[in-house]
OpenMM code with the backbone's topology and positions (N, CA, C; nanometers):
from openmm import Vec3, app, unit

residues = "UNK UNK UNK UNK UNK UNK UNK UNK UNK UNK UNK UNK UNK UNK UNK UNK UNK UNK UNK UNK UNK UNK UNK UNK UNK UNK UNK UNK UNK UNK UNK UNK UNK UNK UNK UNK UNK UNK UNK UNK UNK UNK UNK UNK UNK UNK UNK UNK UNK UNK UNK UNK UNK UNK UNK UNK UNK UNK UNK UNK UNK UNK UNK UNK UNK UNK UNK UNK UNK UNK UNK UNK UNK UNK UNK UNK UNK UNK UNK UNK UNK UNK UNK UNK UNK UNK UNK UNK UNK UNK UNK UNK UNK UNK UNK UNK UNK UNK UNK UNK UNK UNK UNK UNK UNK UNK UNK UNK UNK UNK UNK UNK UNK UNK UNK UNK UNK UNK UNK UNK UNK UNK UNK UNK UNK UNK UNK UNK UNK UNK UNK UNK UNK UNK UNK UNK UNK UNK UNK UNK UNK UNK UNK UNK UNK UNK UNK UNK UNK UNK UNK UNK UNK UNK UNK UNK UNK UNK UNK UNK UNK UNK UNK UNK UNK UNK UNK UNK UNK UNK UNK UNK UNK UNK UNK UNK".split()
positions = [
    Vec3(-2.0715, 1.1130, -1.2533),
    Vec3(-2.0533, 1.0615, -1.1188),
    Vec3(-2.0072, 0.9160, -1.1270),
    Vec3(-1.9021, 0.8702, -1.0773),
    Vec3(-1.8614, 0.7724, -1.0401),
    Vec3(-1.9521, 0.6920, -0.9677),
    Vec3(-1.9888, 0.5299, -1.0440),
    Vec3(-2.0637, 0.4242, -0.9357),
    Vec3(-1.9917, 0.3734, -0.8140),
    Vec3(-2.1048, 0.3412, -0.6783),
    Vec3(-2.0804, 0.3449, -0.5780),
    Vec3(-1.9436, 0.2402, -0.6199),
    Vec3(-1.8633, 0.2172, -0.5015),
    Vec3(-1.7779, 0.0940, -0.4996),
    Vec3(-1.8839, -0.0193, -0.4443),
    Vec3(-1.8253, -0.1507, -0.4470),
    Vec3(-1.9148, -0.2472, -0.4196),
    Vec3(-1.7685, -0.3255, -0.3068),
    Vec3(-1.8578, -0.3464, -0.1713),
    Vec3(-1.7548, -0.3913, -0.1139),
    Vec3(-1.7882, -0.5272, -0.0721),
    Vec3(-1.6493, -0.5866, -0.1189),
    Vec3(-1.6570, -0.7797, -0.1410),
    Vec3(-1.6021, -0.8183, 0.0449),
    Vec3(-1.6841, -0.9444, 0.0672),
    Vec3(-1.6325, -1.0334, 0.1537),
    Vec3(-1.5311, -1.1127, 0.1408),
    Vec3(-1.4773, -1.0906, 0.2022),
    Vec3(-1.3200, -1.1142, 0.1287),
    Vec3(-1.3312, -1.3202, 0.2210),
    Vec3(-1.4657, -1.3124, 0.2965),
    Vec3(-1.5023, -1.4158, 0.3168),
    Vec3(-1.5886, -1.5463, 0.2348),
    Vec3(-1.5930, -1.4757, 0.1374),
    Vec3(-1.6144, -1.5686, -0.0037),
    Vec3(-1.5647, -1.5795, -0.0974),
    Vec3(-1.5075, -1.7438, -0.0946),
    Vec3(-1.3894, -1.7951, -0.1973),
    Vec3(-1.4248, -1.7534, -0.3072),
    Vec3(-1.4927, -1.7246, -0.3454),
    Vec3(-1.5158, -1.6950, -0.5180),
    Vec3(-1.5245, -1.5631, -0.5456),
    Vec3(-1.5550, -1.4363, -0.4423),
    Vec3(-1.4702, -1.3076, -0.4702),
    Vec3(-1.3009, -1.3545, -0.4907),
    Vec3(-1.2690, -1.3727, -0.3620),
    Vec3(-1.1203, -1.3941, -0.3369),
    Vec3(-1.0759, -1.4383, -0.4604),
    Vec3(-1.1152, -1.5366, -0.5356),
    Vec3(-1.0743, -1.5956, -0.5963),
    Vec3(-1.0872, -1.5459, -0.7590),
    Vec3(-1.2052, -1.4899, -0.7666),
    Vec3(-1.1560, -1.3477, -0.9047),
    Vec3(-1.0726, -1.2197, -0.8812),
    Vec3(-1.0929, -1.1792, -0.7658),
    Vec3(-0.9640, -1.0981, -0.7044),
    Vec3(-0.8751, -1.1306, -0.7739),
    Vec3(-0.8020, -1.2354, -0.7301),
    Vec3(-0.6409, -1.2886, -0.7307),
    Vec3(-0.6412, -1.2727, -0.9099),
    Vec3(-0.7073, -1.3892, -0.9536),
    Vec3(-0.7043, -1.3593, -1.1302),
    Vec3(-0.7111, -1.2745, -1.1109),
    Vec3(-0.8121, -1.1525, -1.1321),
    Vec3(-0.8009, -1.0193, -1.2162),
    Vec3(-0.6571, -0.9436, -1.1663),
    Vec3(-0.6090, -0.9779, -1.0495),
    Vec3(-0.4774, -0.8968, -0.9885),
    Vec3(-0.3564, -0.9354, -1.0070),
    Vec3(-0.3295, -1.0889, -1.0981),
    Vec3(-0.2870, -1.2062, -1.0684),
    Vec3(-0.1762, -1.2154, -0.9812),
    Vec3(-0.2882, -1.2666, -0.8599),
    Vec3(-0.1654, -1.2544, -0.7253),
    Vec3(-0.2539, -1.4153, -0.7152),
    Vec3(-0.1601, -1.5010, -0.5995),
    Vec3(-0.1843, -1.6301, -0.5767),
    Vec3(-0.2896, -1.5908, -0.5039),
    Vec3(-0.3448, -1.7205, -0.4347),
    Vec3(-0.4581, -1.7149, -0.3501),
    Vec3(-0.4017, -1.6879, -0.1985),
    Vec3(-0.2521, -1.8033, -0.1773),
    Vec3(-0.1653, -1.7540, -0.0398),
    Vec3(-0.1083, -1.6065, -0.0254),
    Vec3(-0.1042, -1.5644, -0.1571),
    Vec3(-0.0574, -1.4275, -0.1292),
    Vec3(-0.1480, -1.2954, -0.0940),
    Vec3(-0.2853, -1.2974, -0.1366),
    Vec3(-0.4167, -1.2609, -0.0938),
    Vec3(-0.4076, -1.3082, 0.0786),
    Vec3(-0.4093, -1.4046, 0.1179),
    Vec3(-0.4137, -1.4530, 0.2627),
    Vec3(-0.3116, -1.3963, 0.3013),
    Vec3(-0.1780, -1.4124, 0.3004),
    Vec3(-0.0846, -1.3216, 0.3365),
    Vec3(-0.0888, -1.1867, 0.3818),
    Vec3(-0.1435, -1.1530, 0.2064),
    Vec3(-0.1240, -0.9742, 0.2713),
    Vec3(-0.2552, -0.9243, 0.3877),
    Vec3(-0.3495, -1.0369, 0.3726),
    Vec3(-0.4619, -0.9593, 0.4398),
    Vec3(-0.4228, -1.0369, 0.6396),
    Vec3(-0.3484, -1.1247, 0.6588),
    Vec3(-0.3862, -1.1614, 0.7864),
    Vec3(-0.2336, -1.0511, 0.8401),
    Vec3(-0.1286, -1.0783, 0.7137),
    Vec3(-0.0632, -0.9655, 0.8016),
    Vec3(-0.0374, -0.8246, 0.7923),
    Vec3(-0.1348, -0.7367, 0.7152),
    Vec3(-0.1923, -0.6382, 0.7356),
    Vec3(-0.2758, -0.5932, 0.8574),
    Vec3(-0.3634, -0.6932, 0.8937),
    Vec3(-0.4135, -0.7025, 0.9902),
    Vec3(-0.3467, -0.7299, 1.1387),
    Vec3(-0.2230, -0.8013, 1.1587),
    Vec3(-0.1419, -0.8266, 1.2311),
    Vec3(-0.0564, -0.6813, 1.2468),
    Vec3(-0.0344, -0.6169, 1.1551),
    Vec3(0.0562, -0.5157, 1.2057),
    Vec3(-0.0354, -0.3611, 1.2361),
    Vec3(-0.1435, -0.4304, 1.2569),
    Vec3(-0.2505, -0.2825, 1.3614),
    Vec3(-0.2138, -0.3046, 1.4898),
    Vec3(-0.1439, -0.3936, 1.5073),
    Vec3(-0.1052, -0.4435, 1.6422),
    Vec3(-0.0311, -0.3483, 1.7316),
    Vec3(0.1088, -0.2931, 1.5826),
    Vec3(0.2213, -0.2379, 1.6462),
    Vec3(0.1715, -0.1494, 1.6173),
    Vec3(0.1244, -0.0292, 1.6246),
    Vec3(0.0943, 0.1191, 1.5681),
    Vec3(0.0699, 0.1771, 1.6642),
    Vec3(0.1369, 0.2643, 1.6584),
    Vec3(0.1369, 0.3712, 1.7939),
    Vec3(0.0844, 0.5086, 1.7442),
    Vec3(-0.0504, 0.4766, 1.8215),
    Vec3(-0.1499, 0.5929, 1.8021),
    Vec3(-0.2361, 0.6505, 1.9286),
    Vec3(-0.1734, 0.7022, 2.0334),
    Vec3(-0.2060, 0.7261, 2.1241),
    Vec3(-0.3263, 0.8136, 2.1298),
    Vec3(-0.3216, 0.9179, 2.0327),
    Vec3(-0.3929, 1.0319, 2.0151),
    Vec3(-0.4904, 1.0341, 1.9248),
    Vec3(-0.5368, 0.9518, 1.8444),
    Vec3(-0.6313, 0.8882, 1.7573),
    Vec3(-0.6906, 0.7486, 1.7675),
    Vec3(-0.6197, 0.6724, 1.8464),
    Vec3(-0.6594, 0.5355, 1.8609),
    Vec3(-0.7222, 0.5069, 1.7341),
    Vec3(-0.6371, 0.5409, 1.5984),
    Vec3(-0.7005, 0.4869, 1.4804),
    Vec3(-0.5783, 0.4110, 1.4577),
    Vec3(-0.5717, 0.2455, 1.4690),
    Vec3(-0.4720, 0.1806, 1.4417),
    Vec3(-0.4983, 0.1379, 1.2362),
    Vec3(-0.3643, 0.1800, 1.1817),
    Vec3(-0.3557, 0.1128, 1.0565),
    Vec3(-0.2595, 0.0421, 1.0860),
    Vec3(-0.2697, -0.1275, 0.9752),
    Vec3(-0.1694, -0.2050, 0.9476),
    Vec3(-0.1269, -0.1985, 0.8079),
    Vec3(-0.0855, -0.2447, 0.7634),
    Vec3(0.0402, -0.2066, 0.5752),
    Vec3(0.0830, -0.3374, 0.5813),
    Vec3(0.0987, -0.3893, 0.4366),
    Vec3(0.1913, -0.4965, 0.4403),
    Vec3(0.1734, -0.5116, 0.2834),
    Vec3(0.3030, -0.5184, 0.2320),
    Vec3(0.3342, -0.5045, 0.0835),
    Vec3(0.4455, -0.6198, 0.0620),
    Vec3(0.3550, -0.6192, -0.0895),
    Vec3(0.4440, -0.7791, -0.1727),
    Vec3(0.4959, -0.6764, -0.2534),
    Vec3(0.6421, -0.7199, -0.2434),
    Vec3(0.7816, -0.7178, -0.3006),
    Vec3(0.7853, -0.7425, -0.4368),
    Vec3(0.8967, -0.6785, -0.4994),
    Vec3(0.9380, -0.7478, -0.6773),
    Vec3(0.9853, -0.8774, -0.6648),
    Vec3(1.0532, -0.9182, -0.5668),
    Vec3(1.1095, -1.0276, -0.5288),
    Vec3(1.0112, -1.1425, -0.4420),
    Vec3(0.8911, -1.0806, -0.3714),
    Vec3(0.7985, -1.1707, -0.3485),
    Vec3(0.8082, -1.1943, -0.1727),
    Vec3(0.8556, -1.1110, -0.1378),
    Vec3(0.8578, -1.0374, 0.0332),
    Vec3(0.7835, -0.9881, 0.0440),
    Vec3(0.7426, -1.0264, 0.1713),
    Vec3(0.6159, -0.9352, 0.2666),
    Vec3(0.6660, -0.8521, 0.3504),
    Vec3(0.6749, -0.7535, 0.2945),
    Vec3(0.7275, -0.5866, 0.4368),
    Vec3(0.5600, -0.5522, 0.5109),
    Vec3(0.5876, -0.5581, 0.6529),
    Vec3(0.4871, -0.4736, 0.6900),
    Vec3(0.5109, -0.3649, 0.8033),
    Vec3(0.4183, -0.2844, 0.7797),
    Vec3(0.4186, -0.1738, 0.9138),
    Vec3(0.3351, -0.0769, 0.9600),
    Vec3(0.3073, -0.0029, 1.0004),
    Vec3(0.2222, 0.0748, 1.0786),
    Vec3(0.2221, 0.1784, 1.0901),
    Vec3(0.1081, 0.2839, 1.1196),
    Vec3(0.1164, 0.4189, 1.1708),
    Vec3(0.1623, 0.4418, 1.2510),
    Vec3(0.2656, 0.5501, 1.3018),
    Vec3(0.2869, 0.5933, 1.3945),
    Vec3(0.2926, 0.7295, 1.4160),
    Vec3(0.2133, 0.7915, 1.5219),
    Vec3(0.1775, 0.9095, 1.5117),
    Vec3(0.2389, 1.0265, 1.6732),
    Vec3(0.2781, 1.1389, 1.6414),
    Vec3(0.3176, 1.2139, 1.6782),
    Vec3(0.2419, 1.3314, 1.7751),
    Vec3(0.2671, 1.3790, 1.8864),
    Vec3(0.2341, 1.4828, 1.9576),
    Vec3(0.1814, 1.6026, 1.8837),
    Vec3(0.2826, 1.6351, 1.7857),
    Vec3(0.2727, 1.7096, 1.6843),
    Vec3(0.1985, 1.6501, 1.5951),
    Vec3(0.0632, 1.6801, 1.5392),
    Vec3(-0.0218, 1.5823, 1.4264),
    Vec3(0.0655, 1.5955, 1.3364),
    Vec3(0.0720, 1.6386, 1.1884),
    Vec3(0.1437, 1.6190, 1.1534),
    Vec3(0.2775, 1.5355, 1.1197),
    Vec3(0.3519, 1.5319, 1.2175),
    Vec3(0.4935, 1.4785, 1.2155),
    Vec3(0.4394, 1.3227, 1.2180),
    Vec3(0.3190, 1.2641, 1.2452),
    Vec3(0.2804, 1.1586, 1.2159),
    Vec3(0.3293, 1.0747, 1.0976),
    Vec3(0.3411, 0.9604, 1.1002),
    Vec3(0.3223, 0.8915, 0.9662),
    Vec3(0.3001, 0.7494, 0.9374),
    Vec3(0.2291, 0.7493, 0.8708),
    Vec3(0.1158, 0.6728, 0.8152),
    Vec3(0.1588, 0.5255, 0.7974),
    Vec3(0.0881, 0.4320, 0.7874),
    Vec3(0.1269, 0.3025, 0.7778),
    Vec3(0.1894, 0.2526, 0.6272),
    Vec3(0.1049, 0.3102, 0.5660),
    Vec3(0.1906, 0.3010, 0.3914),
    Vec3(0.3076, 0.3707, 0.3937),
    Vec3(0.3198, 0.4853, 0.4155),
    Vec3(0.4703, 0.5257, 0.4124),
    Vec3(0.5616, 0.4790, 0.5326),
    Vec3(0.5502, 0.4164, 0.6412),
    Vec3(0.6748, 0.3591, 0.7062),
    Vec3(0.6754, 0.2325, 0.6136),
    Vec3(0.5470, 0.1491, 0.5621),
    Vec3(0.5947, 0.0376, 0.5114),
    Vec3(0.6462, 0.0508, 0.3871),
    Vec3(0.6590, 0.1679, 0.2912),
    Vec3(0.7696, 0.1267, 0.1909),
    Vec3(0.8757, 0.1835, 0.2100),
    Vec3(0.8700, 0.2667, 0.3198),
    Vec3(0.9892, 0.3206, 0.3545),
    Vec3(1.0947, 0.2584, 0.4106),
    Vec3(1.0633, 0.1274, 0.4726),
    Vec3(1.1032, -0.0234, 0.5362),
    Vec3(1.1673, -0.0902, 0.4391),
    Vec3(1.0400, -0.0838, 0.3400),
    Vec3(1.1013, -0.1900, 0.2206),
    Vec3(1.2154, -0.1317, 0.1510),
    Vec3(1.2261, 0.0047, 0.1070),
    Vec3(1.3129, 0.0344, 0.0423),
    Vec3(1.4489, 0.0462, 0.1331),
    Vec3(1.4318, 0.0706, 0.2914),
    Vec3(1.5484, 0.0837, 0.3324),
    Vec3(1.6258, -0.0775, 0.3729),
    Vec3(1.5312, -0.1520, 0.3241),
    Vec3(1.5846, -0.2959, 0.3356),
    Vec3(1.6441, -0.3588, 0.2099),
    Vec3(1.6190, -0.2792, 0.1326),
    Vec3(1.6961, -0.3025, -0.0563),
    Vec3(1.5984, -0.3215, -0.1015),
    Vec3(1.4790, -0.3173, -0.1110),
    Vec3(1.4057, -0.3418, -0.2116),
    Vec3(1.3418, -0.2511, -0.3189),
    Vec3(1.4230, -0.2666, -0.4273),
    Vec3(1.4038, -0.1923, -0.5289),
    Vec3(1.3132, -0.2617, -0.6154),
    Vec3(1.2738, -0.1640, -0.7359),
    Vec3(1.1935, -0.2367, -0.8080),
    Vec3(1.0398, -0.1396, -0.7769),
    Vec3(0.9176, -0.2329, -0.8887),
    Vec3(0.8013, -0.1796, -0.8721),
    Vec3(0.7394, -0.3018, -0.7509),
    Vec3(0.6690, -0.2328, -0.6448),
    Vec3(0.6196, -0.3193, -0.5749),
    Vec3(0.4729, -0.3876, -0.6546),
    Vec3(0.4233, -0.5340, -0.6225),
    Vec3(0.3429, -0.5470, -0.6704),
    Vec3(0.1936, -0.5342, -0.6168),
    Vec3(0.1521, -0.5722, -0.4910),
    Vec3(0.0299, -0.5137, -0.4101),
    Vec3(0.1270, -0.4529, -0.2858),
    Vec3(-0.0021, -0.3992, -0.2304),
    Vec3(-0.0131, -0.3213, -0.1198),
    Vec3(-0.1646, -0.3525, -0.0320),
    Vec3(-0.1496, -0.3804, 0.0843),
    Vec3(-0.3063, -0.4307, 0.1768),
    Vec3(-0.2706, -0.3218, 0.2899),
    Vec3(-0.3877, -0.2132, 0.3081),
    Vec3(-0.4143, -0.1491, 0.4112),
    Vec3(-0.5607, -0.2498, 0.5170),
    Vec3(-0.5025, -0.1970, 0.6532),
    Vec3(-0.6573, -0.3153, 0.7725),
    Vec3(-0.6540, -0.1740, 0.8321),
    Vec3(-0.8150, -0.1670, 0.8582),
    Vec3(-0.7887, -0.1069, 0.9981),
    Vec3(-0.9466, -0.1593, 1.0696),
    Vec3(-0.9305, -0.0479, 1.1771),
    Vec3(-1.0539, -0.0879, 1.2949),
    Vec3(-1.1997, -0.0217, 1.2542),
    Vec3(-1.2170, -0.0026, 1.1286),
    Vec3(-1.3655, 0.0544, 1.1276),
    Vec3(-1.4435, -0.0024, 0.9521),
    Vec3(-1.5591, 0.0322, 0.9571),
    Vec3(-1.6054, 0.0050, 0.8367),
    Vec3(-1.7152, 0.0794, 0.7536),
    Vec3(-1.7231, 0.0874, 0.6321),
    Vec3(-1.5956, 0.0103, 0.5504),
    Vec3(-1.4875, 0.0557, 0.5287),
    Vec3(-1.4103, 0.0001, 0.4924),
    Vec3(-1.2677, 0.0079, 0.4623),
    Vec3(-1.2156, 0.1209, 0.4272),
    Vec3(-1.1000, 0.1776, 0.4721),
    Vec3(-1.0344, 0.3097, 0.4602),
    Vec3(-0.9276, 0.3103, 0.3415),
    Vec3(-0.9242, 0.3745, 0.2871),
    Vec3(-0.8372, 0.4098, 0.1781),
    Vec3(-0.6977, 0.4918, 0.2389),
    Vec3(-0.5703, 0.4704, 0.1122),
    Vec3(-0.4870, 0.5373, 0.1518),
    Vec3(-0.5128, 0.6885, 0.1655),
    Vec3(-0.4483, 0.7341, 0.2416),
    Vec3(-0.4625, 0.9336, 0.2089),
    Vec3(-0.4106, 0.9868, 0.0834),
    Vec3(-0.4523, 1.0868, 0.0538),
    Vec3(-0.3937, 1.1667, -0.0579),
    Vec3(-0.2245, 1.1575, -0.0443),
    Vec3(-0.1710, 1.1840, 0.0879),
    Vec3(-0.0125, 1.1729, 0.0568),
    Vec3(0.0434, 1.0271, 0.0324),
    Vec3(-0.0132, 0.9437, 0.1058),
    Vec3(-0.0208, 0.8372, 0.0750),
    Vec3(0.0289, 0.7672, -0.0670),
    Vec3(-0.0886, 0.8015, -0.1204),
    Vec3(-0.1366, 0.7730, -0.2412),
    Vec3(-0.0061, 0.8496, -0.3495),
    Vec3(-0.0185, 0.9537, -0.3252),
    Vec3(0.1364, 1.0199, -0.4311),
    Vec3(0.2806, 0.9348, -0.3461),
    Vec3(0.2790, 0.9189, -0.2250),
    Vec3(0.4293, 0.8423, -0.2199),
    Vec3(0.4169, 0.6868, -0.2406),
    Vec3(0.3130, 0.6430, -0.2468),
    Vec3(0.2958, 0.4757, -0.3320),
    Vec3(0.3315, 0.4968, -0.4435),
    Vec3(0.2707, 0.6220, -0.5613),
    Vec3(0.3180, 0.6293, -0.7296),
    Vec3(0.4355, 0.6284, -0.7124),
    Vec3(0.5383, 0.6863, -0.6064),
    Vec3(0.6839, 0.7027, -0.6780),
    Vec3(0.6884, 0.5363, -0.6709),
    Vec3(0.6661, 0.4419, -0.6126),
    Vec3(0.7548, 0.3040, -0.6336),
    Vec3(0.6526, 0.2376, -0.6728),
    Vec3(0.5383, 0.2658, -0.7058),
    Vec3(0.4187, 0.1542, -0.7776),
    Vec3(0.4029, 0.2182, -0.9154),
    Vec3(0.3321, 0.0683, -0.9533),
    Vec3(0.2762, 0.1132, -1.1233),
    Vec3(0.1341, 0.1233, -1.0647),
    Vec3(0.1052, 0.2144, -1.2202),
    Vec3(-0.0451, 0.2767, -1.1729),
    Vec3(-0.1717, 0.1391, -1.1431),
    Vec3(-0.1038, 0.0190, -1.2092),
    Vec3(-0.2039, -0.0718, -1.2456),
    Vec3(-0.1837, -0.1646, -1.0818),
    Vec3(-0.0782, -0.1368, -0.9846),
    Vec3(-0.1041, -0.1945, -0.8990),
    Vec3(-0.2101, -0.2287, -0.8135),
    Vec3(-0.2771, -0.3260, -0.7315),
    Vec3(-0.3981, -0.3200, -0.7215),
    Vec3(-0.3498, -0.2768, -0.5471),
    Vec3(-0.4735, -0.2477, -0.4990),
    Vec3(-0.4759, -0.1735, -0.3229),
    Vec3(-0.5681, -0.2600, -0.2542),
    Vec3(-0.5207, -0.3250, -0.1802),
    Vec3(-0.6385, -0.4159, -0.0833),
    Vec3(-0.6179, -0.3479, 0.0281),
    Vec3(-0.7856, -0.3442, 0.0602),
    Vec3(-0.8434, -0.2209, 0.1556),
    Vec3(-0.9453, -0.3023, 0.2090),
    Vec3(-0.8439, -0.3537, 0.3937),
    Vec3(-0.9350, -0.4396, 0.5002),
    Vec3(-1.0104, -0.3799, 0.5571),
    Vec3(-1.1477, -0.4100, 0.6032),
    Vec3(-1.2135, -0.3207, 0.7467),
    Vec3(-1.2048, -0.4303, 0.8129),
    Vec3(-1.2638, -0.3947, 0.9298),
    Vec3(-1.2848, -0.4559, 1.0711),
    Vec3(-1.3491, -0.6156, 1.0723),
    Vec3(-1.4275, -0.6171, 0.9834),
    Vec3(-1.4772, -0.7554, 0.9490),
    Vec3(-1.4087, -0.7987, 0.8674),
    Vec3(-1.2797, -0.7803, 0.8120),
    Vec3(-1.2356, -0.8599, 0.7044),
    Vec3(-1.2665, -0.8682, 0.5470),
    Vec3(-1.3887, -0.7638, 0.5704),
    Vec3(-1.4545, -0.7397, 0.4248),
    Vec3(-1.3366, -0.6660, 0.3606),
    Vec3(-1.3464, -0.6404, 0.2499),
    Vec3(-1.2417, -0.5217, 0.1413),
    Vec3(-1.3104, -0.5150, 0.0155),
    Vec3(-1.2036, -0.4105, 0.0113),
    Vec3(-1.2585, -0.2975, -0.1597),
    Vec3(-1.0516, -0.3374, -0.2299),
    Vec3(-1.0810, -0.3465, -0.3382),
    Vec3(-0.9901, -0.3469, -0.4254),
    Vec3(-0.9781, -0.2337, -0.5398),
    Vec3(-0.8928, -0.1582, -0.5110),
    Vec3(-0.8719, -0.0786, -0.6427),
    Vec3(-0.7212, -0.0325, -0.6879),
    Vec3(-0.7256, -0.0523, -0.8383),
    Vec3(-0.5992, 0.0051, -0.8805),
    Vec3(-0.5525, 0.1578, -0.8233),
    Vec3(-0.3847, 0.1628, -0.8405),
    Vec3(-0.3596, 0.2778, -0.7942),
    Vec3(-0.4278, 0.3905, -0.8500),
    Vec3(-0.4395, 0.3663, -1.0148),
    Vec3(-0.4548, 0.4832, -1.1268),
    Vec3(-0.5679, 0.5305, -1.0675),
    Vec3(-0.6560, 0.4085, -1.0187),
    Vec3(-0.8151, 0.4725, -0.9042),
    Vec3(-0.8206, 0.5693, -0.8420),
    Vec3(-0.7051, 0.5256, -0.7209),
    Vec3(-0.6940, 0.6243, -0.6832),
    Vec3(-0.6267, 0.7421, -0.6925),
    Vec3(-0.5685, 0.7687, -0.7591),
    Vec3(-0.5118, 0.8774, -0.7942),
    Vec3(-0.4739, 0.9195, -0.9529),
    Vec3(-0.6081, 0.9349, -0.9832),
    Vec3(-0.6327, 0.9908, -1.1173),
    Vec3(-0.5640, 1.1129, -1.1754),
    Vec3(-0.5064, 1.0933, -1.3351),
    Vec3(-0.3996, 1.1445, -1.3607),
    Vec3(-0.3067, 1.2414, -1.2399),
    Vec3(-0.1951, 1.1135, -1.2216),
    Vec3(-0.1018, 1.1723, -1.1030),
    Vec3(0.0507, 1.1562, -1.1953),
    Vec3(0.0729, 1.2201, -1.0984),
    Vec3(0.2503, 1.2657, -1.1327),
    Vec3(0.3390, 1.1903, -1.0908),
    Vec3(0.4245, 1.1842, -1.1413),
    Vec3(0.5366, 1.1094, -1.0798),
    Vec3(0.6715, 1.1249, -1.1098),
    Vec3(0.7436, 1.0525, -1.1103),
    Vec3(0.9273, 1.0690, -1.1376),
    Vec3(0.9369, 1.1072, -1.2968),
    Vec3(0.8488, 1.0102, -1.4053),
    Vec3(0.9028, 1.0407, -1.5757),
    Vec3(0.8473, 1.1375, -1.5826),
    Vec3(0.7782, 1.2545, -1.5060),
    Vec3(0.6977, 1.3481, -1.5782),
    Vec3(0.8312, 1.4535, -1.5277),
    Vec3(0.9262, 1.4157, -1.4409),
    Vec3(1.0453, 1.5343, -1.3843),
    Vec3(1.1384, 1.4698, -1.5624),
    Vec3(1.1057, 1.3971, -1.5822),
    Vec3(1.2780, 1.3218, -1.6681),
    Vec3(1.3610, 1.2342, -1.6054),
    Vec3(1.3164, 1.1715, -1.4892),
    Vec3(1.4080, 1.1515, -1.4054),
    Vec3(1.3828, 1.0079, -1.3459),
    Vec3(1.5287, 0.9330, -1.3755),
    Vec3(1.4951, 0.7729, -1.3354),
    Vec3(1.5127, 0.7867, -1.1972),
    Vec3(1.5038, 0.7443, -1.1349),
    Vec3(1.5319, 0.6560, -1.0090),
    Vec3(1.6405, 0.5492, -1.0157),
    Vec3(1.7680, 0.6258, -0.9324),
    Vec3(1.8595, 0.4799, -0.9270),
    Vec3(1.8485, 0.4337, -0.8372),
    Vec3(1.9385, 0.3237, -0.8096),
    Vec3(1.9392, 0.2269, -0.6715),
    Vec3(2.0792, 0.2768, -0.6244),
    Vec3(2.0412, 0.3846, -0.5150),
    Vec3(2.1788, 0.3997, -0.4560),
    Vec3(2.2777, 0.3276, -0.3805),
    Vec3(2.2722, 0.2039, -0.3690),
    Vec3(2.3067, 0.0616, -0.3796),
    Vec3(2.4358, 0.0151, -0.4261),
    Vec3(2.4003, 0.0613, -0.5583),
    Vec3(2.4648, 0.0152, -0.6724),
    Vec3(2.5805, 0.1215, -0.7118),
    Vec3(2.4849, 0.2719, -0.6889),
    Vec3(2.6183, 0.4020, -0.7678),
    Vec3(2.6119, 0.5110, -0.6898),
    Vec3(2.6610, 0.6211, -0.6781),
    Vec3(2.6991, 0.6947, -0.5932),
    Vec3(2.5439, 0.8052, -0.5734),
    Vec3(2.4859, 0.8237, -0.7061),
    Vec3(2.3712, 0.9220, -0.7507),
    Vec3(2.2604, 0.8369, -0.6840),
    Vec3(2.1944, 0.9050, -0.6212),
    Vec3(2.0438, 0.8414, -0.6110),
    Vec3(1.9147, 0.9196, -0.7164),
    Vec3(1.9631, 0.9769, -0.7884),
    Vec3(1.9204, 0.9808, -0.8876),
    Vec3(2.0233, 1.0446, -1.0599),
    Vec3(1.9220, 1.0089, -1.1509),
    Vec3(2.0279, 1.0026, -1.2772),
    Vec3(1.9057, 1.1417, -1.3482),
    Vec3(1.9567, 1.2366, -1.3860),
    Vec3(1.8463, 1.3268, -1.4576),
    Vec3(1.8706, 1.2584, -1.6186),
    Vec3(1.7734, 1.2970, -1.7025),
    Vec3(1.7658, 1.2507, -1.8080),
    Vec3(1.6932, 1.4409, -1.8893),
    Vec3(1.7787, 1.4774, -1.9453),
    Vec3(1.7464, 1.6085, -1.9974),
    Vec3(1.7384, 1.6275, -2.1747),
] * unit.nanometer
topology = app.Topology()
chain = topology.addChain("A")
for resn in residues:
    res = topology.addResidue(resn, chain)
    for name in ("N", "CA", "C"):
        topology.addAtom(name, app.Element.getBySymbol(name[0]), res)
């Protein structure tokens, strides 16, 4: 059995501040992702759940994309705040491995990505990326992707790079 998680106040400098080392993200970039994670529960259109999530992800390049759930008549056809926000990032050029990712929402403690979630973060994260996970008080849980999603699959297990369709006509290159 896995030990409980232990969830940090993200209101004491000296969590925050082994956070960042062990993640090595700055201390502004910790503040960043968490006030505007929290800022983009704002826009989320969730009529039918009134469960607002916010997203907001640091870039290879060191951009903050953020965005929100937005959810559908049809459950389902919903989608989630992690996938519009890298779906943002990537349709804005940003290629590359992203380096964090901060989910906020309105309850506690802190909510984790979903299972689909979690497999469409592996295609553009490394497993060692870390996940900052806001609740309602501002408290959070930190965990690597590989955490959450223990031995998972991804693009090298097809053979298959990922190009930047950007650049060449293939959006992807098989490798056989």
């Amino acid at each position: 059995m896995a030990p409980p998680i232990n969830i940090l106040s993200s209101k004491t400098a000296d969590h925050v501040s082994a956070i960042c080392k062990e993640y090595n993200i700055s201390l502004e970039q910790f503040e960043t992702l968490r006030s505007k994670s929290v800022e983009a529960k704002s826009v989320a259109y969730c009529p039918y759940s009134n469960f607002r999530v916010g997203c907001a992800l640091l870039t290879a390049d060191d951009t903050i994309v953020t965005g929100a759930n937005v959810e559908n008549a049809s459950y389902p056809v919903g989608t989630c705040a992690e996938r519009v926000t890298i779906g943002k990032a990537v349709t804005e050029g940003h290629r590359g491995k992203f380096k964090v990712i901060a989910v906020a929402t309105d309850i506690s403690p802190p909510a984790s990505p979903c299972g689909m979630c979690r497999q469409f973060i592996r295609e553009f994260c490394d497993l060692q990326m870390p996940i900052l996970m806001f609740d309602q008080n501002l408290d959070f849980v930190v965990l690597r992707l590989e955490d959450l999603l223990p031995l998972s699959f991804g693009p090298e297990h097809l053979q298959i790079e990922c190009g930047d369709s950007s650049t060449d006509n293939a959006s992807t290159r098989v490798y056989v």
